[in-house]
C-alpha positions in Angstrom: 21.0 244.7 267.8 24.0 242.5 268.9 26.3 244.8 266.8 24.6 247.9 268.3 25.5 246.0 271.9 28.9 245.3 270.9 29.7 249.0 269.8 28.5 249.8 273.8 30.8 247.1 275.6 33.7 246.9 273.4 35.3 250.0 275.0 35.0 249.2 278.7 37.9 246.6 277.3 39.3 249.0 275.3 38.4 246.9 272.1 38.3 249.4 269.5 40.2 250.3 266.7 42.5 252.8 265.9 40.8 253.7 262.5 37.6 253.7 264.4 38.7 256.2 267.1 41.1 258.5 265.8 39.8 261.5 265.3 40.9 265.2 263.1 38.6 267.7 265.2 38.0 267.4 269.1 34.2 267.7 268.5 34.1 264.5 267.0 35.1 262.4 269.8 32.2 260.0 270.3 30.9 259.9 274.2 32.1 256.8 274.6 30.3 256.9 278.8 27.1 257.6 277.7 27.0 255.3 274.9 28.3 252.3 277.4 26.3 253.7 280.2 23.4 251.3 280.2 25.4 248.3 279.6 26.9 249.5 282.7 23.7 249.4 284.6 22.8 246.7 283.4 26.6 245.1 284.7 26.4 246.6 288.3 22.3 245.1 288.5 23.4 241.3 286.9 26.0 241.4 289.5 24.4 242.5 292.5 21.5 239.6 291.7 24.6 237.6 291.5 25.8 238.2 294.8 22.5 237.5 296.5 21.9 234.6 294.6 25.4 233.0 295.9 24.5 234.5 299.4 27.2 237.4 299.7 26.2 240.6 301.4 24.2 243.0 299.3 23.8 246.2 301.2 21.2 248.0 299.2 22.7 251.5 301.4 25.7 251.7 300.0 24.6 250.8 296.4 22.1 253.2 296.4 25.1 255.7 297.8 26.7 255.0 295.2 24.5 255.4 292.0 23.5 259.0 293.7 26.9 259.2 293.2 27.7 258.2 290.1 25.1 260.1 288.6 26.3 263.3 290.3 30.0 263.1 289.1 28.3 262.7 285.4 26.4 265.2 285.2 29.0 267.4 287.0 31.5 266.4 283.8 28.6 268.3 281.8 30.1 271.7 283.4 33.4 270.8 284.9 34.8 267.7 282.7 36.3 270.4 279.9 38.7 271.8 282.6 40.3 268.6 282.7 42.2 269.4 279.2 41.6 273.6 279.3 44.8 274.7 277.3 45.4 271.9 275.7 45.3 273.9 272.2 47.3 276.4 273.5 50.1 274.2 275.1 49.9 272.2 271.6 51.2 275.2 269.3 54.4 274.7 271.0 54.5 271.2 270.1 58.3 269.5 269.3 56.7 267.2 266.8 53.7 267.1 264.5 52.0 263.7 265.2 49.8 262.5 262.3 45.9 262.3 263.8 45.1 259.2 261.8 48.5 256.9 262.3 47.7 253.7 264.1 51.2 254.5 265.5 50.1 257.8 267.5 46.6 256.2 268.6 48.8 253.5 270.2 51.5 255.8 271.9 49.0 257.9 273.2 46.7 254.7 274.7 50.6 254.2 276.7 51.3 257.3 277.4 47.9 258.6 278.7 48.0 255.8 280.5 50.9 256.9 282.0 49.8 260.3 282.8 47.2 258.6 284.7 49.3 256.6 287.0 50.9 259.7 288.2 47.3 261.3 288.7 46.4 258.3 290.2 49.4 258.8 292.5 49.2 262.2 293.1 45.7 261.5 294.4 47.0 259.4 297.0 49.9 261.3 298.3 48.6 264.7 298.2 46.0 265.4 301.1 44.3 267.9 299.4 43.8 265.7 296.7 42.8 262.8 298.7 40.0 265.0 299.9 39.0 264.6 296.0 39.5 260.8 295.3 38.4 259.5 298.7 35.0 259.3 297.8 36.0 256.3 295.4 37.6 254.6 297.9 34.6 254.9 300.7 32.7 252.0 299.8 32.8 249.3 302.2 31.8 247.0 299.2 33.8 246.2 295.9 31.4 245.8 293.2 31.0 247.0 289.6 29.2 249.9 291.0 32.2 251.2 292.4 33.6 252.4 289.0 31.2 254.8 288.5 31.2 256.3 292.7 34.1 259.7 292.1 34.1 263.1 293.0 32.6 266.0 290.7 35.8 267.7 291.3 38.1 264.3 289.8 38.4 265.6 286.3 38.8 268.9 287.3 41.9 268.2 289.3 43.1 266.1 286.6 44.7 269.7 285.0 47.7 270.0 283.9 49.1 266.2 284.1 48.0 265.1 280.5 49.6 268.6 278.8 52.9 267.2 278.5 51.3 265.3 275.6 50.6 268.4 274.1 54.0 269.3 273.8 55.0 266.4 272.5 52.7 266.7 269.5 49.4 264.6 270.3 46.4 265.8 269.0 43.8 267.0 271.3 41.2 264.0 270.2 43.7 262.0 270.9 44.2 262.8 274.2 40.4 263.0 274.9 39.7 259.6 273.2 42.1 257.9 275.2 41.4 259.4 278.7 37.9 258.6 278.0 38.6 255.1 277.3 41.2 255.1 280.0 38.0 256.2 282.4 36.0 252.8 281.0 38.5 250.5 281.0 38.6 251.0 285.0 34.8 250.1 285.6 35.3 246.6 284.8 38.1 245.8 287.1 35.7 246.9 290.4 34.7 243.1 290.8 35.2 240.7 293.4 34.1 237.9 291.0 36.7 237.4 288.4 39.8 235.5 289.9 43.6 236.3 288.9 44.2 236.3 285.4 47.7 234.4 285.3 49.9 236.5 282.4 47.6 239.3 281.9 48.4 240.4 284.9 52.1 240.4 284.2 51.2 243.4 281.8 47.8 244.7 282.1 45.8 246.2 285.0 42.6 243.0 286.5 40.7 243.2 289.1 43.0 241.0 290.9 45.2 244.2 291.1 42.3 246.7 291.7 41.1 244.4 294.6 44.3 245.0 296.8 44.4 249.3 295.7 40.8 249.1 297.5 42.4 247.5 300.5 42.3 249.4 304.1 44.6 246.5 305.1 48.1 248.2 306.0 49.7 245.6 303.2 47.5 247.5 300.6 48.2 250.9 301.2 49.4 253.6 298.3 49.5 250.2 296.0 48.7 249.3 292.2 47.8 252.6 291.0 48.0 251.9 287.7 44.5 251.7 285.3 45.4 250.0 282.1 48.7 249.2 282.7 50.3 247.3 286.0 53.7 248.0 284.5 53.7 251.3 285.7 54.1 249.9 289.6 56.3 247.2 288.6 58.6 249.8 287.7 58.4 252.7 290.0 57.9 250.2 293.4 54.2 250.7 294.1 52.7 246.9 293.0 51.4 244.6 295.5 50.3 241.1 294.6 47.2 240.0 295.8 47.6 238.0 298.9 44.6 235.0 299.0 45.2 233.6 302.6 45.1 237.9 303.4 40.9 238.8 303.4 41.1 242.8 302.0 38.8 244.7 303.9 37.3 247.6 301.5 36.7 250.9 302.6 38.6 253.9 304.2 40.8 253.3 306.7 38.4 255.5 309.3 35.2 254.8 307.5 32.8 257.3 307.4 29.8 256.7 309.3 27.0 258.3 306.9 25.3 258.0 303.6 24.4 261.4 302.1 26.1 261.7 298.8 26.5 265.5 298.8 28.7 265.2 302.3 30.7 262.9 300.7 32.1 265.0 298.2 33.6 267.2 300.9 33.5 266.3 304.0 37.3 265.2 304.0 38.1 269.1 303.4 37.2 269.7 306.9 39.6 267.2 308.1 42.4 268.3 306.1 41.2 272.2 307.4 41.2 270.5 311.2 44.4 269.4 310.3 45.9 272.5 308.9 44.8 274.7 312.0 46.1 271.7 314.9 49.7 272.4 313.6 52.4 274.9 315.2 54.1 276.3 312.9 53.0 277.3 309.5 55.5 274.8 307.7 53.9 272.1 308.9 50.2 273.4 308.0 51.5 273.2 305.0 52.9 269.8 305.1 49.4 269.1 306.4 47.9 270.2 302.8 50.2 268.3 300.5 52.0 265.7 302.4 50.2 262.8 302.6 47.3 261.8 304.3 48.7 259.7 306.7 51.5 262.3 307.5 52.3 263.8 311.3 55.1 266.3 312.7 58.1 264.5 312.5 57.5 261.3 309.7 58.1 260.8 306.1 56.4 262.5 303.8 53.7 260.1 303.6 53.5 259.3 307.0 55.6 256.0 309.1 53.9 253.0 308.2 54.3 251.2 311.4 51.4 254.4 312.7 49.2 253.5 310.0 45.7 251.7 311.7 45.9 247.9 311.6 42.4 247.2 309.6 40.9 244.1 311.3 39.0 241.6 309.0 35.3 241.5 310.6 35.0 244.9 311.0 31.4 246.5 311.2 30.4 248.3 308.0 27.4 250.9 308.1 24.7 249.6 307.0 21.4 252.4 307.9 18.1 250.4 307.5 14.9 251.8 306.6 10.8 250.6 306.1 10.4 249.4 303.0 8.6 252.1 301.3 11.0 254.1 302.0 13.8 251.9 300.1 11.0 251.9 297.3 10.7 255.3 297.4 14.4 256.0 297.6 15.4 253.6 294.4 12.5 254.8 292.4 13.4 258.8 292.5 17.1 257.5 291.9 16.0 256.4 288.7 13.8 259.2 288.0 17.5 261.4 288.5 19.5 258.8 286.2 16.9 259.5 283.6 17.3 263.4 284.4 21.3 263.3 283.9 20.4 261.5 280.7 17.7 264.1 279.6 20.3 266.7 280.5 23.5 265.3 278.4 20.8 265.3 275.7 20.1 268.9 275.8 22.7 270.7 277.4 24.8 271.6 274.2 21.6 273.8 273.2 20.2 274.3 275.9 20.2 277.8 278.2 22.3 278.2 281.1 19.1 278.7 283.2 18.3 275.4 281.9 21.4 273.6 282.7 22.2 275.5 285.9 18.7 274.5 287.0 18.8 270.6 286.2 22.2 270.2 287.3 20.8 271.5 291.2 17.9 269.3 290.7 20.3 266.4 290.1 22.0 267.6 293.4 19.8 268.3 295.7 18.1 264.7 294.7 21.0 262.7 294.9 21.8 264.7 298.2 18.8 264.2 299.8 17.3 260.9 299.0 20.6 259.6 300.5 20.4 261.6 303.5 17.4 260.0 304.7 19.1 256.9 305.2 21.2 259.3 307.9 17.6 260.5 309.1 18.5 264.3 308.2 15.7 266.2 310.1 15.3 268.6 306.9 14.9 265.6 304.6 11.5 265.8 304.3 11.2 269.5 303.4 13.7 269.3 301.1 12.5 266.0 299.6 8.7 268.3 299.1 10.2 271.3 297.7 12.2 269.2 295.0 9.2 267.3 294.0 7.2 270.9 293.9 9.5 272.5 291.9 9.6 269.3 289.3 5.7 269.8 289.0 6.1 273.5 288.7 9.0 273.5 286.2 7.0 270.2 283.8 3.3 272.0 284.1 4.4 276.1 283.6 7.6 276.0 281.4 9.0 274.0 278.2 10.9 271.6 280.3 11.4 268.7 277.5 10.0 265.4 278.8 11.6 262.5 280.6 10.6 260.0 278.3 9.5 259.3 274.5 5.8 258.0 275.4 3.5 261.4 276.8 1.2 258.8 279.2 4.4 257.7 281.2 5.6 261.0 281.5 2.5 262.1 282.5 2.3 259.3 285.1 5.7 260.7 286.3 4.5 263.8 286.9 1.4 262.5 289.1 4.0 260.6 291.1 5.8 263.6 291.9 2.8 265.5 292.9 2.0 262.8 295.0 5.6 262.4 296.7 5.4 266.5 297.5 1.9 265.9 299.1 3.4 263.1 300.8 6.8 264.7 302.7 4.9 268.1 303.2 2.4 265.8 305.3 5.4 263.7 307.1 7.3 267.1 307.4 4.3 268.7 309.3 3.5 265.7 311.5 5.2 265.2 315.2 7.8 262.7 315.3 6.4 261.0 318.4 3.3 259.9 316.1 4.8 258.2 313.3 4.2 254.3 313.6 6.9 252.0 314.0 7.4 250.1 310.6 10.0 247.0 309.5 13.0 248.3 308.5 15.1 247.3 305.0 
């Protein structure tokens, strides 16, 4: 068992072998997420208990936010992650060099140079606008917690094309590349802590949370910085590191938070700012500007905007923090789970399974994530949609061969009653006058 628990944490350090992950066919690249994905949970939960237990703010909103999130960025990867290294094979025919698949020598250049691909995706994700539309959803959590590694846009991957193909044509193997930007991926969830203080001489070399802390900044000293993921050395040398400043409280978050909680908005809400901002300009050179400058560009500054513009963050500011009664927190955390163990039934099946099937799950997933987070913004259609989506569960586990959630028959069975009873439930709220619903304690 402790081996079995080693072999899951090992590479969220990146503590694994190259004999043990270098790999002749693409195919049999191990999933290295889902394998570490419950020690993940289980992380993000020890640390939250942590944080109440020592009396920090645990605002169970925004966590719950951001494991609908999480769990819609994975099970978006089922469908969209591949595009990430589409070509890749093709590119690789052209290669200058042939690049053993088994050296220790090419599994280490390609942990550094993947590495390095990342920083400038990293980068790019900053300093492009339409891009940031894409990465902002990692960086709108007022909160820096574990859980944060795993909060990312079901488009991330996919606009990760084209910056790992240079490898290609330098003669790295495709599993290779995959292995590494895989582990590249885990290494990062780790360093989303507040807990674990600056490092001393690792930090000279390597990526900590120390680093991460002041990349998660709104404060104007922390903007564009540390972009790197494994590596800090990539800053150090091209001008973007910032030492973390420990007399300087970082206040997390964007630097015009959004006010809201539903997951589904905020995977694209930003594309109606940058739109906004495309159609306010007055000549078309600048609408373009608008689109791949950088977000805090205007008519007539840098590229990325003049500094001395950027908001001044203040330390104390308010973060949204939506309460609700307690059953409906309950509620809310116990169909969250019900989805995590959805995603997971799906990554078990969607290699065999139909496109009907896949194409059906992946909406369940969501709408679920979408609209048990909306409540918290007291979305008017919650409630119907919250009744359909149970309804359709019961339909789809009573008339067709939808596999089960769980190994035991009597839980899933249980499952099934609860989701019968959540339909009956909303479709009574949803039918009810507002004016009648009693007033209950909030969460």
């Amino acid at each position: 068992m402790l081996s079995t628990l080693a072999a899951r944490v090992a590479p969220l350090f990146y503590l694994v072998s190259p004999s043990a992950s270098s790999f002749r066919h693409y195919h049999e690249v191990p999933d290295y997420v889902q394998q570490a994905a419950p020690v993940m949970v289980m992380l993000a939960l020890v640390e939250m208990a942590v944080r109440w237990c020592v009396g920090r703010e645990v605002r169970l909103s925004e966590a719950v936010t951001t494991a609908a999130i999480g769990i819609m960025q994975d099970a978006a990867e089922l469908v969209g992650g591949w595009v990430m290294l589409w070509g890749y094979v093709w590119v690789y025919q052209y290669r200058l060099w042939d690049l053993p698949w088994n050296s220790p020598y090419t599994w280490a250049a390609a942990a550094v140079l993947v590495d390095f691909c990342y920083y400038w995706i990293h980068r790019a994700n900053h300093e492009l606008n339409i891009l940031w539309a894409v990465h902002q959803v990692h960086h709108s959590a007022e909160e820096y917690n574990l859980t944060v590694g795993v909060r990312s846009s079901v488009l991330q991957r996919v606009v990760h094309f084209g910056f790992y193909h240079p490898l290609a044509l330098l003669g790295f193997p495709l599993p290779a590349a995959a292995t590494h930007a895989t582990l590249n991926y885990l290494y990062q969830f780790w360093i989303h802590t507040a807990f674990i203080p600056t490092l001393g001489p690792i930090g000279w070399v390597f990526m900590t949370p120390s680093h991460h802390r002041v990349h998660h900044g709104a404060n104007k000293w922390c903007l564009d910085k540390n972009y790197g993921s494994i590596f800090i050395i990539w800053d150090r040398l091209f001008g973007t590191f910032e030492e973390e400043r420990h007399e300087n409280e970082i206040v997390y978050g964007l630097t015009d938070p959004p006010q809201f909680m539903n997951a589904l908005w905020h995977q694209v809400f930003y594309f109606e700012v940058v739109l906004q901002k495309v159609l306010s300009q007055a000549t078309w050179g600048d609408s373009l500007k608008a689109v791949f400058y950088g977000p805090g560009w205007t008519p007539g500054t840098p590229r990325l905007g003049d500094p001395d513009l950027y908001p001044d963050v203040k330390v104390g500011r308010a973060k949204h923090d939506p309460r609700l009664p307690h059953w409906q927190v309950v509620y809310i955390i116990s169909h969250i789970t019900l989805l995590f163990l959805t995603q997971l039934k799906l990554i078990e099946h969607y290699k065999t399974a139909s496109w009907w099937f896949v194409c059906g799950w992946l909406s369940f997933i969501v709408t679920g994530t979408g609209v048990l987070t909306s409540m918290y913004d007291r979305w008017r259609w919650a409630g119907v949609v919250e009744a359909v989506r149970c309804l359709a569960y019961v339909f789809a586990h009573t008339y067709t061969r939808t596999p089960p959630l769980t190994p035991y028959s009597h839980l899933d069975a249980v499952i099934l009653v609860y989701f019968a009873f959540s339909a009956l439930v909303w479709t009574a709220r949803s039918t009810r006058p507002i004016h009648s619903q009693p007033k209950i304690k909030a969460l």
